[in-house]
Backbone bond lengths (Angstrom), bond angles and torsions (degrees), N, CA, C in turn:
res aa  C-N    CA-C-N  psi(-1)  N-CA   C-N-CA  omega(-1)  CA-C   N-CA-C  phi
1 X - - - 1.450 - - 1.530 108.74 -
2 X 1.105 116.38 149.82 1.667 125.08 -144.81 1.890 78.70 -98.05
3 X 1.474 102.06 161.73 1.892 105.36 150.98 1.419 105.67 -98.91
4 X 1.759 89.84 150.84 1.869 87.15 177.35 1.676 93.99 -118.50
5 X 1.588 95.37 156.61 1.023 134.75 -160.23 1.434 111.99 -87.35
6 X 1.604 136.28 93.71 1.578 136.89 -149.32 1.530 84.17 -99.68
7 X 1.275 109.73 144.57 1.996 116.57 157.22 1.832 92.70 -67.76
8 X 1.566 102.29 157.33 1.349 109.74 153.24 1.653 114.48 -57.18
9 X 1.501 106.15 -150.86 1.214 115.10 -150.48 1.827 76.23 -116.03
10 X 1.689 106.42 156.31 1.340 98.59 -167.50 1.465 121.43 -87.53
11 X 1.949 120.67 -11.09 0.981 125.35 153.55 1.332 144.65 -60.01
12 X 1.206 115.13 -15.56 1.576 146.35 171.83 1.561 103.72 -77.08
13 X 1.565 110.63 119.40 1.888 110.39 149.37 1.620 103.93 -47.19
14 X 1.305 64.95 139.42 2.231 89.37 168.13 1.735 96.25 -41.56
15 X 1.332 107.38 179.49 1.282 110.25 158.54 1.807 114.17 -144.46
16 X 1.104 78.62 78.95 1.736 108.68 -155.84 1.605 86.78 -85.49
17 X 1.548 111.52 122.24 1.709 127.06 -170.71 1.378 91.88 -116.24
18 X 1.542 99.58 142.95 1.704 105.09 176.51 1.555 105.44 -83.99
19 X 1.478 98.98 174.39 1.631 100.21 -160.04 1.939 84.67 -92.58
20 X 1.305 116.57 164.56 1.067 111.95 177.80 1.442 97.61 -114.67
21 X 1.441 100.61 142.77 1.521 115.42 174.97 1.858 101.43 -100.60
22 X 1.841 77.40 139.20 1.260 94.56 -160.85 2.198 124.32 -85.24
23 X 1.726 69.32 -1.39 1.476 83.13 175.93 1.325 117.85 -90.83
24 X 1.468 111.42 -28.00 1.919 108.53 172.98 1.394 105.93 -64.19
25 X 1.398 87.92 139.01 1.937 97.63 174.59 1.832 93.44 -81.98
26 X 1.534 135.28 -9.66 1.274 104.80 -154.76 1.776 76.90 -124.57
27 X 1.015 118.61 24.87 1.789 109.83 153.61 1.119 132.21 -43.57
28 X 1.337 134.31 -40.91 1.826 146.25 -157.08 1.807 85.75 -108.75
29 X 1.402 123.06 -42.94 0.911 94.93 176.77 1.905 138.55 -84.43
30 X 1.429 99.07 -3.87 1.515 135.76 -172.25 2.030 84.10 -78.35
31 X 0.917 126.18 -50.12 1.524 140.45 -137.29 1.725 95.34 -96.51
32 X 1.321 109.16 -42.87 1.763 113.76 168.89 1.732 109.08 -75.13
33 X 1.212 124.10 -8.31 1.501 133.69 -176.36 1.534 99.38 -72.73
34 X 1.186 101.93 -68.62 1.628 98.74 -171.39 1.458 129.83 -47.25
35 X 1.310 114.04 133.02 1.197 107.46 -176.20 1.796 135.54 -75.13
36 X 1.033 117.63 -176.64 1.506 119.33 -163.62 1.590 115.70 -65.30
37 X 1.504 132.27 117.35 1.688 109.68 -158.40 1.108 107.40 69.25
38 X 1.250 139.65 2.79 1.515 106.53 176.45 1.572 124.22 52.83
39 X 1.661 97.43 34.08 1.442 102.65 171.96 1.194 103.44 -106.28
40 X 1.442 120.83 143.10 1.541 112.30 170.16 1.316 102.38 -120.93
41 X 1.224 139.99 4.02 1.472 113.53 173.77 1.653 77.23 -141.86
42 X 1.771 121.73 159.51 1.269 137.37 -169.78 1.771 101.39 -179.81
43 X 1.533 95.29 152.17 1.533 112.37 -174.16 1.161 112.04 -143.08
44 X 1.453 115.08 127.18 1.215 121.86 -163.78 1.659 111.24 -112.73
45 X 1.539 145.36 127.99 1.855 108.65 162.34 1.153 121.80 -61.03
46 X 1.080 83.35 165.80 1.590 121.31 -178.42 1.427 108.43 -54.10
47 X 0.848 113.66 -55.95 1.980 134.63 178.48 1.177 140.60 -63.64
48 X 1.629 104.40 -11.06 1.830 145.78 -163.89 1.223 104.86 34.18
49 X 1.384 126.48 140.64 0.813 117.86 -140.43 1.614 130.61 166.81
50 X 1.223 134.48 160.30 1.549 115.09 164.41 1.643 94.29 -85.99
51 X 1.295 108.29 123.76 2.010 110.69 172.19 1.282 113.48 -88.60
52 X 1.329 116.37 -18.94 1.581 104.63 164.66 1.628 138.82 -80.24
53 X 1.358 95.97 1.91 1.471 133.34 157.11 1.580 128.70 -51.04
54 X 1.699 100.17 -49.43 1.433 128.73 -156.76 1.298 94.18 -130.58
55 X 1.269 157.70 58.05 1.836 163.27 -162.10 1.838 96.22 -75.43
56 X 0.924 110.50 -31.09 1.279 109.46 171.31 1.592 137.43 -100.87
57 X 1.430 124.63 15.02 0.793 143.75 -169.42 2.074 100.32 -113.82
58 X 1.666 98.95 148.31 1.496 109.05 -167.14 1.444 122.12 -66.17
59 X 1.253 127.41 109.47 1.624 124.60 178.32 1.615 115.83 -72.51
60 X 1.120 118.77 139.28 1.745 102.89 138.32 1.315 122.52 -133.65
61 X 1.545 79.85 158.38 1.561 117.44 -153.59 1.793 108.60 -76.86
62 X 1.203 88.11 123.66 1.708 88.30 -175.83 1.981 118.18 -127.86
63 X 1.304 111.36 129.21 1.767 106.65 171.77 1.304 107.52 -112.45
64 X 1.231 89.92 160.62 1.657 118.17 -179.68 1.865 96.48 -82.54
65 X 1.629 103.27 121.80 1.659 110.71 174.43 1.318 123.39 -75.40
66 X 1.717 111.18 -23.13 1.308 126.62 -132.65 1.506 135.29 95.74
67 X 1.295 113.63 -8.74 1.281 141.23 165.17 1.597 144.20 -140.74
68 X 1.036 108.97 -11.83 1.498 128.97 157.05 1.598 118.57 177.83
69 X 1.207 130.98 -170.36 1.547 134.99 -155.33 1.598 78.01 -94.73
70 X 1.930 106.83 139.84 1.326 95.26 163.71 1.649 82.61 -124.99
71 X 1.568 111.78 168.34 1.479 125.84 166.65 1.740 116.65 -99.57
72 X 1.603 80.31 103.80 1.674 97.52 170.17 1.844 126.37 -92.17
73 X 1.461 97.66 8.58 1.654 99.62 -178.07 1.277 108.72 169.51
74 X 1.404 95.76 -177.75 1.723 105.50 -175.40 2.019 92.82 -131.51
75 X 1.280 97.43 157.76 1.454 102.09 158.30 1.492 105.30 -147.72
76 X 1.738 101.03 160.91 1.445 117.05 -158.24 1.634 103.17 -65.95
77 X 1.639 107.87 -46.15 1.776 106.06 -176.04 1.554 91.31 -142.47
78 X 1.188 102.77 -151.05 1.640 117.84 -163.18 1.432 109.30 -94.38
79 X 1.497 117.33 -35.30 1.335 122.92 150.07 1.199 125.13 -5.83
80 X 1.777 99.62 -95.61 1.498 118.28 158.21 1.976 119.96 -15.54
81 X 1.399 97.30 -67.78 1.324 102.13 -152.47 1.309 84.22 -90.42
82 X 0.957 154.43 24.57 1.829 138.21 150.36 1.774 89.23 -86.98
83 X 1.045 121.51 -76.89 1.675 119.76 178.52 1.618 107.03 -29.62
84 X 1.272 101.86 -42.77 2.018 84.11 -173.48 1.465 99.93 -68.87
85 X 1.608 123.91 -27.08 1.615 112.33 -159.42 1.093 91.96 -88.91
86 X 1.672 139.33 -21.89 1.442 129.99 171.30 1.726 107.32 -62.59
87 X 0.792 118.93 -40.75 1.664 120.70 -157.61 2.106 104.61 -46.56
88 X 1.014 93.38 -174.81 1.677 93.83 164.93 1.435 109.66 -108.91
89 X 1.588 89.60 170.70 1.920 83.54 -160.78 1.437 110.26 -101.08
């Protein structure tokens, strides 16, 4: 019996993986770079926590380097830091 194949969940981006070309030597390693979700910028509180709990309480702001989340800022509430994770990067 075959496995079947479920869509994600419909609030979630796809998680649509590029095809790897088989001629780059630095493919597998290009392909372990990307970060988790395919998020590159994310904000966490300050307080840990559920943050949609606390909308007014201080986030910081964190990007993906290529190798792990680094912290590039703080924002005042959740406001703020939904607009910074919308912005372009």
């Amino acid at each position: 019996m075959a496995k079947h194949r479920r869509p994600g969940p419909p609030n979630q981006p796809p998680r649509a993986v590029p095809r790897v070309d088989a001629e780059s030597p630095l493919a597998a390693y290009n392909k372990r770079r990307r970060p988790p979700m395919d998020i590159y910028r994310r904000h966490r509180p300050v307080q840990e926590g559920a943050g949609h709990l606390r909308p007014d309480e201080p986030r910081v702001l964190e990007e993906w380097d290529g190798f792990a989340y680094e912290v590039v800022g703080t924002a005042p509430d959740l406001a703020t830091a939904q607009e910074w994770q919308g912005s372009s990067v």
